[in-house]
N, C-alpha and C positions, 0 to 999 in steps of 0.2 A: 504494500500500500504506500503511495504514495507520500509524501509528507503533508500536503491538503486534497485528501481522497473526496475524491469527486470531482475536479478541479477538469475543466474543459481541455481536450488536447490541444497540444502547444502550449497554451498560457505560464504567464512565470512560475505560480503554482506549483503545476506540472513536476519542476524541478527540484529532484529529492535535495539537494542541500539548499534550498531556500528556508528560511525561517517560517515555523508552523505559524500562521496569522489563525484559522481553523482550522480544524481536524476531526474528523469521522473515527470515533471509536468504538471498537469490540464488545460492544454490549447494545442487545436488543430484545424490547420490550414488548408485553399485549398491548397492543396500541386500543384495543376495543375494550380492555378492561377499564384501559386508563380514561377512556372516553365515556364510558359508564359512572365514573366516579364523578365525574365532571360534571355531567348532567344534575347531580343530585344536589349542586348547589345553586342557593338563591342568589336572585337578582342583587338581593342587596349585602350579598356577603362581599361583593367585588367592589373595590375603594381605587378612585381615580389619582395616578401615577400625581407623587407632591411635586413634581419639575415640570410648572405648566409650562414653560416656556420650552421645554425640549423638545416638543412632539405637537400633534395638530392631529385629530379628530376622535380621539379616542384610546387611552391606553390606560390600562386598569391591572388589580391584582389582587390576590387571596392570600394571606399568607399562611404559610404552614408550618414556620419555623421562623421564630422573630425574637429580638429583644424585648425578654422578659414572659415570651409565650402569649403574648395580647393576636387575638384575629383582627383587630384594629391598628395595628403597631405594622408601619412597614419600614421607619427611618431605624438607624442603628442608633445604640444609645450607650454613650460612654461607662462602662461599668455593669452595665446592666446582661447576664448570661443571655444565650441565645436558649430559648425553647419549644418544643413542638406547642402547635397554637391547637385549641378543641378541636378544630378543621380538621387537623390531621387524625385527627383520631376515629374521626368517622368515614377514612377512607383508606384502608386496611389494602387493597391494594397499590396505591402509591405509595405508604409508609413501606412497603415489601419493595419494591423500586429503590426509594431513599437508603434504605436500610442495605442493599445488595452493593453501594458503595462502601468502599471498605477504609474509608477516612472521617474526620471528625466534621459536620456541618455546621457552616453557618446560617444565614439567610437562606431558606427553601422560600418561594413563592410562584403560585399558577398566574402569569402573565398574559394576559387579553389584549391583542392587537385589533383596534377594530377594520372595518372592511374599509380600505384608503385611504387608513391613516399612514402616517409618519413619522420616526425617530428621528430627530434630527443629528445629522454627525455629531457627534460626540466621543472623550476618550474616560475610558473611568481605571485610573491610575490606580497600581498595585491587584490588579485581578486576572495575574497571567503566573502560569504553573511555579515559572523560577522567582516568580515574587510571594510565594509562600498561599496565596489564595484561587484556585483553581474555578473559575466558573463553567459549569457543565449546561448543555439547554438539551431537552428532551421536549419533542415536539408532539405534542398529541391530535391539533385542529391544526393543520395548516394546508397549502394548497401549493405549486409549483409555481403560482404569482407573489407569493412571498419571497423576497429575498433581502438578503443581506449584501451589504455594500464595505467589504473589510480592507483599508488603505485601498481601494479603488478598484478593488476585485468582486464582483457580484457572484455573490451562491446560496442556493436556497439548502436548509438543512431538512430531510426527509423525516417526516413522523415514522415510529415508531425507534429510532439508533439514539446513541448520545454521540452528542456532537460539544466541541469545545470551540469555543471562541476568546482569543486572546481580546480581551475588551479594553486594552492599553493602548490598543492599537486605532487609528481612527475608523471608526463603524459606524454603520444608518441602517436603517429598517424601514422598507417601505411595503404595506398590505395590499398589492395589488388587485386581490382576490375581492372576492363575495362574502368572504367566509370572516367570522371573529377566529384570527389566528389566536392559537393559547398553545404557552411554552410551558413545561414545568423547567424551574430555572435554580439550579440547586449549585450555591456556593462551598466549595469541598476547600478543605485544611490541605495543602500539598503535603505528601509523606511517599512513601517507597512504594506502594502499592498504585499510587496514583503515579508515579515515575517509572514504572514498570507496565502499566496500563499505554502508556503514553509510547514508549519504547517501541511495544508491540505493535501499534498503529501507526509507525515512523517518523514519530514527533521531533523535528529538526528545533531546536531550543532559536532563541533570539540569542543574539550577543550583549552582552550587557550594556545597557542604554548609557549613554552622554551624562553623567548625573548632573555634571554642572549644566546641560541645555535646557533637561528635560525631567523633572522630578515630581513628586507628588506637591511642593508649595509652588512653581510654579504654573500650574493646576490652579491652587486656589489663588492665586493672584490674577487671572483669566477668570474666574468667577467673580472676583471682587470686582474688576473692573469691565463688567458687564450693565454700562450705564450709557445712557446719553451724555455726547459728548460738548465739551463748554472750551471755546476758545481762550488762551492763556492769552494774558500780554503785560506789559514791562508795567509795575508801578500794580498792577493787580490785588488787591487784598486778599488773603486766603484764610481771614478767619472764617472758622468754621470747615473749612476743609482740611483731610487728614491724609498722609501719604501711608500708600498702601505696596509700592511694588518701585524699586528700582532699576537700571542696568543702563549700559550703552557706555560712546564715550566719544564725548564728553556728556558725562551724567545728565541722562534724564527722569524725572520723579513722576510718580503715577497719584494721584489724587482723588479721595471720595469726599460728594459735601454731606456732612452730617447733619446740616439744619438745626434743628433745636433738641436731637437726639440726643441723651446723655449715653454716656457708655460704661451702662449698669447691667448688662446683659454677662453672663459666662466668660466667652470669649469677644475679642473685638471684633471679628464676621460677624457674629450674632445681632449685635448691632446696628450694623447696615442692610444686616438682610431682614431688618424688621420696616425699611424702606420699602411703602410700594413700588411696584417699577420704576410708575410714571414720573416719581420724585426721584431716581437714582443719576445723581451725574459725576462726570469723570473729568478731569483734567488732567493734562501732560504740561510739565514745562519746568523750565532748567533748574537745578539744585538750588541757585540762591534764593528762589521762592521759600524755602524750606525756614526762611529770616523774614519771611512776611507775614506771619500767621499773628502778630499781634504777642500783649501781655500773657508770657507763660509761669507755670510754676517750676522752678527747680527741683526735680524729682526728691523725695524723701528716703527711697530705699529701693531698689530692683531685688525681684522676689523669684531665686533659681528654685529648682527642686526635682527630685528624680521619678516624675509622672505616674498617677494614682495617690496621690500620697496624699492629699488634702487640699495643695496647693489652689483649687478654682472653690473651695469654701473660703478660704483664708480671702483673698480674693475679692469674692460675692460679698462677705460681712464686711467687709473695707468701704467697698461701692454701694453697700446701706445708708452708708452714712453721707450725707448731701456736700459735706464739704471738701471730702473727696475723692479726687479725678484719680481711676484707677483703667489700665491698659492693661488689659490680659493677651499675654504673647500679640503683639501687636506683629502683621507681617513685615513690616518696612525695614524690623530689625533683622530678622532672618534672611531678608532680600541684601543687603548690606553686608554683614558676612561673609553670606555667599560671592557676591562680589568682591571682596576682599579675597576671597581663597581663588578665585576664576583667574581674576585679572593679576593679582600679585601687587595688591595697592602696598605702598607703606603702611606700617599700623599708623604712625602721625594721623595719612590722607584719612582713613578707616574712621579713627577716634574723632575726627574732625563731624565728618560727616554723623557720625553718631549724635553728637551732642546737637547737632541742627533739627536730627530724626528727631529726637526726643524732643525737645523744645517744642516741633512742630505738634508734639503727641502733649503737652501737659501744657496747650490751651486754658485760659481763664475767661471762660466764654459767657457764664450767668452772672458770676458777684459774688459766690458764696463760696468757693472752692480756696482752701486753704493747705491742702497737702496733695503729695501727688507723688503716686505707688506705679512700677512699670514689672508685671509679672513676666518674665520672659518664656520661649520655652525651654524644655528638660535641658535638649541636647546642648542648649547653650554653657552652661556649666565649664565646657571644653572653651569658652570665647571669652572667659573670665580673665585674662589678662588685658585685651582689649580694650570692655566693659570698663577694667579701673584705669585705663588706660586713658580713659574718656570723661570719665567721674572719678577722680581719685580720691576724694571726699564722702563719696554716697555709702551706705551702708548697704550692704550685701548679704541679704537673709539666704538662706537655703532649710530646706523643708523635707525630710527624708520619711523613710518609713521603714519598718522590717520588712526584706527584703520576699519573702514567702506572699505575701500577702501582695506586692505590686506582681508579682510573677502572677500569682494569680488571677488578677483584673486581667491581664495580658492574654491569660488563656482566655479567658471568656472573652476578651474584644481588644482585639490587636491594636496599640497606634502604630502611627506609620515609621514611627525608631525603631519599634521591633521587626520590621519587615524589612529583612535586606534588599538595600536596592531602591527603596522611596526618597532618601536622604539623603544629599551632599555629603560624598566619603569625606570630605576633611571637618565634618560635624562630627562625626561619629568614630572612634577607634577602630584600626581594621579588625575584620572580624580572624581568628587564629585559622590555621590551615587543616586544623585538626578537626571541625565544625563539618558534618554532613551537609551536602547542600540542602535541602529539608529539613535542619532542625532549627525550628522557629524554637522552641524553649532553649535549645542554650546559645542559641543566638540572643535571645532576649535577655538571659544571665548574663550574658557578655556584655550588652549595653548598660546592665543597670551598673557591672560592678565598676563601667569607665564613669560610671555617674559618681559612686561611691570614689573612684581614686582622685580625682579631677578637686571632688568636696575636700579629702585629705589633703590635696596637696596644698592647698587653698586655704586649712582652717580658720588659720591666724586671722585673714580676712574676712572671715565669714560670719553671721551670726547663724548659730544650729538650730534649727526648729524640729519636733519630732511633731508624726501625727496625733499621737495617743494624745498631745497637751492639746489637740483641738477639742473643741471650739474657741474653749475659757482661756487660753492664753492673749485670745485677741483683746478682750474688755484688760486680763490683769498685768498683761505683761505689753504687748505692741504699741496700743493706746498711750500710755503714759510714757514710752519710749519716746515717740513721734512727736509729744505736749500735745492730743488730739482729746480735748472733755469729753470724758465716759458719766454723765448724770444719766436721771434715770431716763431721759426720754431716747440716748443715745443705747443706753443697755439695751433696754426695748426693741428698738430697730435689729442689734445683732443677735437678739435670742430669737426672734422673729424667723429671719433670713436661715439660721441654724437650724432651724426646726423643717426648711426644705430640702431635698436632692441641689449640692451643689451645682449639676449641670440641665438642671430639670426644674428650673426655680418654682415651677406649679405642683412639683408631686409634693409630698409629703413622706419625711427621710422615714425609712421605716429600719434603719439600720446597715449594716455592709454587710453584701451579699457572703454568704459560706465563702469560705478560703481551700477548701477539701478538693481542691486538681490537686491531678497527680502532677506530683514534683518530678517531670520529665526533664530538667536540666539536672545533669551529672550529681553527683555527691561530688565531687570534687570541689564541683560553680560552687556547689549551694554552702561548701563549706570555708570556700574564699570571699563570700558575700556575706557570710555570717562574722566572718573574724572584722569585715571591714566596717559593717553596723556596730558592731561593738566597739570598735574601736572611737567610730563616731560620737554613740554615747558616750564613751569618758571626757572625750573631748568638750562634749555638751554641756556636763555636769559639772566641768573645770570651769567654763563659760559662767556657769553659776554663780 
């Protein structure tokens, strides 16, 4: 078999050392069974796709496997385990399908393409075999006017086989047909079984992508800056606008206007995607803008930490409080980095530009804001000389946790640190030689422990936060560090805010979920991660 079985004669395809974009695999299914089970559900069990802007006339889904088990739940949710929804329980032969894969699932969902509708190209980054998450489509309703459009190659996948689609790659779906196309769409844990599965069906791997062109952030800086666009020019005011994406050269800055939006939300995406469209506007224009945004505040503290660990609580009860202005992992700083490692800036150039980034980011836009916190991300930890390179003055929290417990968030919902290959290799420590290509668990150890040596090497500089002192360390210990009034109407606000899901500010915290994965990174990881927690705490307790 070819390496894209099916693939038209002659086409590039065709060519067994071309890289698998899809592929036709060795497993096939009762397409009449599966079509029976289908039938048996309602009209209103199927929930319209949340990416209205991706698609045009129709594209729906049931889920069968979601974060937290909700048949309502189709977005993934920070922390939250993936699990079978009631749906699946009432259809005993597709759970006999799901289950005949021999890997660990994540999102299962039945996919409804309606009759000429549209996906529109799109890539969805980290969902190809050698990035750790494998997505499989099993087709049950479809027709020969269905097809797929994969980096500019049209192929329709035949119901009843599993078929793989590298979705990194750019893809469209267009429903030709008459017919509501429905996919069972089931995202698999890559492991040896699925590499051997692959093998068998001729799977020619991709070469490892550009990390510096082409990564999973910027991804999300192409969604951010998905706005109507606003002509720059010289003399320009840009309060109220935020920069979200750098590059080029000579430096050019990417810009969102936030309007009268505070950014009290999680993250700073969350923020702007609380923009309808028709308000979302974009700016481009040269660095020194980044010194027009008006009266800022001089950051109070940048807030590292090694991801799960409490850090977007700590965070959220900050941005409770009206006075103030807090950035959680703002992009403009990771875009900047990156740049620095790409191009080979000076740190000077680097540190320069930083302190512009920032300024531009701790805006004083209402009248009432008087301190001002910039959470970074995990990975940055590694860009701590920089950082003080840039603020040599600010204070530098770091926020840890025992080390069992982040491994295990990770198993139940991967961020894109743990997935080799989503993140600029000079963010991350290379991974050892010794690491299977499939093991997402001690590939995972291995980032947390460069989090752990990075924090060590660093102490002196650091202040140590653990998670277990949350909540209460924010009212007894942060507060009064910063001179920030904890009366009672400020307590209030942060028992309030505590009492929610740090990324979920609607739910209601009902605790952290079980920690009982199996500890699939080595005894070895898990006992060089332990000695390095521990050593943190003494270090914490000497802080004391």
């Amino acid at each position: 078999m070819s390496a894209a079985a099916g693939a038209a004669p002659g086409s590039a395809a065709e060519d067994a050392t071309a890289p698998s974009a899809w592929l036709r695999l060795p497993l096939e299914f009762d397409i009449a069974r599966m079509q029976a089970e289908l039938d048996k559900l309602g009209a209103d069990e199927w929930i319209a796709h949340f990416n209205t802007g991706a698609y045009d006339n129709g594209w729906s889904c049931v889920p069968l496997r979601s974060a937290g088990g909700s048949a309502r739940h189709i977005m993934p949710v920070d922390g939250e385990p993936y699990r079978d929804t009631p749906v699946l329980e009432r259809c005993p032969y597709l759970r006999r399908v799901i289950d005949s894969l021999a890997c660990d699932k994540q999102s299962v969902r039945l996919m409804a393409l309606a009759p000429g509708a549209v996906i529109k190209e799109h890539r969805d980054p980290g969902t190809a075999l050698q990035e750790g998450l494998t997505r499989l489509h099993l087709p049950i309703v479809t027709a020969p006017e269905v097809r797929f459009t994969v980096d500019g190659e049209a192929v329709h996948f035949s119901a009843g086989h599993a078929w793989y689609l590298d979705a990194s790659c750019r893809h469209a779906v267009h429903n030709a047909s008459a017919l509501a196309r429905v996919h069972l769409i089931v995202d698999c844990v890559s492991n040896d079984w699925l590499a051997q599965l692959f093998k068998d069906a001729g799977f020619v791997p991709r070469p490892p992508a550009s990390l510096t062109k082409n990564n999973a952030f910027n991804a999300r800086e192409r969604v951010l800056l998905r706005a109507d666009a606003v002509a720059w020019h010289a003399g320009m005011p840009m309060r109220h606008w935020f920069p979200v994406a750098a590059a080029g050269s000579p430096l050019r800055v990417s810009w969102r206007h936030a309007d009268t939006l505070r950014f009290t939300d999680p993250f700073f995406d969350n923020t702007l995607a609380r923009q309808v469209p028709a308000q979302r506007q974009r700016c481009d224009t040269p660095a020194a803008a980044l010194d027009a945004t008006g009266p800022a505040l001089a950051p109070d503290a940048f807030i590292f930490h090694v991801s799960r660990c409490g850090s977007t609580l700590l965070t959220q009860m900050l941005a409770a409080l009206p006075q103030c202005v807090v950035m959680s992992e703002p992009p403009i700083v990771d875009a900047l980095l990156r740049r620095h490692h790409d191009e080979a800036h000076t740190p000077a150039a680097t540190a320069a530009l930083l302190r512009q980034a920032v300024h531009a980011l701790g805006q004083r836009r209402f009248g009432d804001e008087t301190h001002f916190f910039v959470k970074l991300d995990c990975w940055h930890i590694h860009s701590l000389p920089l950082i003080r390179l840039a603020f040599p003055d600010t204070p530098s929290l770091f926020l840890y946790r025992e080390p069992g417990a982040v491994l295990a968030s990770h198993q139940r919902q991967r961020g894109p640190q743990m997935v080799p290959g989503l993140l600029h290799p000079a963010l991350l420590p290379p991974a050892p030689g010794s690491l299977a290509p499939g093991d997402l668990d001690g590939y995972a150890a291995h980032v947390l422990e460069g989090f752990f040596d990075a924090a060590l090497a660093h102490a002196a500089e650091l202040t140590l936060l653990n998670y277990a002192t949350l909540p209460q360390l924010v009212a007894t210990s942060l507060l009064p560090r910063f001179g920030i009034d904890c009366g009672a109407q400020e307590a209030e606000l942060l028992r309030q805010r505590a009492g929610f899901h740090a990324k979920q500010p609607r739910a209601q915290f009902a605790g952290d979920p079980a920690t009982s994965v199996a500890p699939a990174a080595g005894a070895t990881a898990r006992i060089r991660l332990a000695q390095r927690y521990n050593t943190l705490e003494m270090q914490r307790m000497a802080q004391q």
